[in-house]
C-alpha positions in Angstrom: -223.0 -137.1 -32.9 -220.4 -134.6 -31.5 -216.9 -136.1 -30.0 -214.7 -134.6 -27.9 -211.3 -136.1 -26.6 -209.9 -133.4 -24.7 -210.9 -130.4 -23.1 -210.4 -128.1 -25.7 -213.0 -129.8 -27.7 -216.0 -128.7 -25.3 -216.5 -124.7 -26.5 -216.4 -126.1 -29.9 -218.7 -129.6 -29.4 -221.3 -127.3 -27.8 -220.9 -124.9 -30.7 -222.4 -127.9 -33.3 -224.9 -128.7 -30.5 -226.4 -125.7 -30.2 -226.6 -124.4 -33.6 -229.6 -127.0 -34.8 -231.2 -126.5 -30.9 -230.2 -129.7 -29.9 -233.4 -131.3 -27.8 -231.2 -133.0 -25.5 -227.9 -134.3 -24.7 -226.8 -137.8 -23.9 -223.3 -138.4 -22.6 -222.0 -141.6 -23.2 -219.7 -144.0 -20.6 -216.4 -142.7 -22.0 -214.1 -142.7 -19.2 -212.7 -139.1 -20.6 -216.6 -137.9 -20.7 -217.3 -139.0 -17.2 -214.0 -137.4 -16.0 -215.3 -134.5 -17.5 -218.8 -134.5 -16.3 -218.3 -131.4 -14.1 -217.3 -129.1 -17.0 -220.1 -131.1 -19.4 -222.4 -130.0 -16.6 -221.9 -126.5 -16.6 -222.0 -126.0 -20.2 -225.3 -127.9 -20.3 -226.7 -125.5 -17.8 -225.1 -122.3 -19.6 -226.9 -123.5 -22.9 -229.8 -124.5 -21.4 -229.6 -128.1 -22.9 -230.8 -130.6 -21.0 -228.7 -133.7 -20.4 -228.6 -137.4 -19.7 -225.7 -138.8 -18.5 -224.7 -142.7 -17.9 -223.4 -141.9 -13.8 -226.2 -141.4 -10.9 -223.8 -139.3 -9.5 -224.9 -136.4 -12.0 -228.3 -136.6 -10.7 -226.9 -134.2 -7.7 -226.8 -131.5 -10.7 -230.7 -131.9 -11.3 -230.0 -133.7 -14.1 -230.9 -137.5 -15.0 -229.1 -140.7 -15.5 -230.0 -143.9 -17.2 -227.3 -147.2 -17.2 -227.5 -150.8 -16.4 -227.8 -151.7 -13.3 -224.4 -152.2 -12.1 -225.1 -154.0 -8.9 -227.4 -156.3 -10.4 -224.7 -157.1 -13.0 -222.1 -157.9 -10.6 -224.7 -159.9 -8.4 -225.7 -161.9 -11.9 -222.4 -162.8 -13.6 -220.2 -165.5 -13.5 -216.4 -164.2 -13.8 -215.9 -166.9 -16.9 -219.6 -164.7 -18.5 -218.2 -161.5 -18.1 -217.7 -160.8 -21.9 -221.1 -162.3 -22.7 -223.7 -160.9 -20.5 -226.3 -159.1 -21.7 -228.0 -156.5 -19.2 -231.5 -157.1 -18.7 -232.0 -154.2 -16.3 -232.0 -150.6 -16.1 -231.5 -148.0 -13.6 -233.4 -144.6 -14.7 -232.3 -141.8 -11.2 -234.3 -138.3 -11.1 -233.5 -135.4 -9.2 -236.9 -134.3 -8.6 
């Protein structure tokens, strides 16, 4: 696991990742990561890593995304639930 909390961490973070020949990247729902997930994007693509990332909106990129489904959670839950519910399905987007 590699963190990064600002964008001066991303040179280096890729720098760890890279060295073993990481397989593949997965970008977690950190607001700070998704923020970043234009800059993520082209360093994946510069060092030719491919990537998963938790927003469909990176699919755009060529890329993949994977994440509960969001509008079946809101559709499901019970505003006094919220804290408890458990997903039960997944949403997995490909840019063929």
């Amino acid at each position: 696991m590699v963190a990064a909390t600002s964008d001066r961490d991303f040179e280096a973070a890729f720098g760890v990742i890279v060295q073993p020949r990481a397989q593949v990247l997965l970008i977690s729902t950190d607001p700070f990561l998704v923020q970043s997930t234009d800059r993520i994007i082209a360093l994946a693509a510069q060092h030719r890593i491919p990537a998963v990332y938790a927003t469909s909106e990176s699919v755009v990129a060529g890329l993949i995304s994977y994440r509960t489904s969001i509008s079946n959670a809101w559709r499901l839950a019970r505003p006094a639930e919220l804290l408890v519910v458990q997903p039960t399905e997944f949403e997995l987007v490909l840019n063929l």
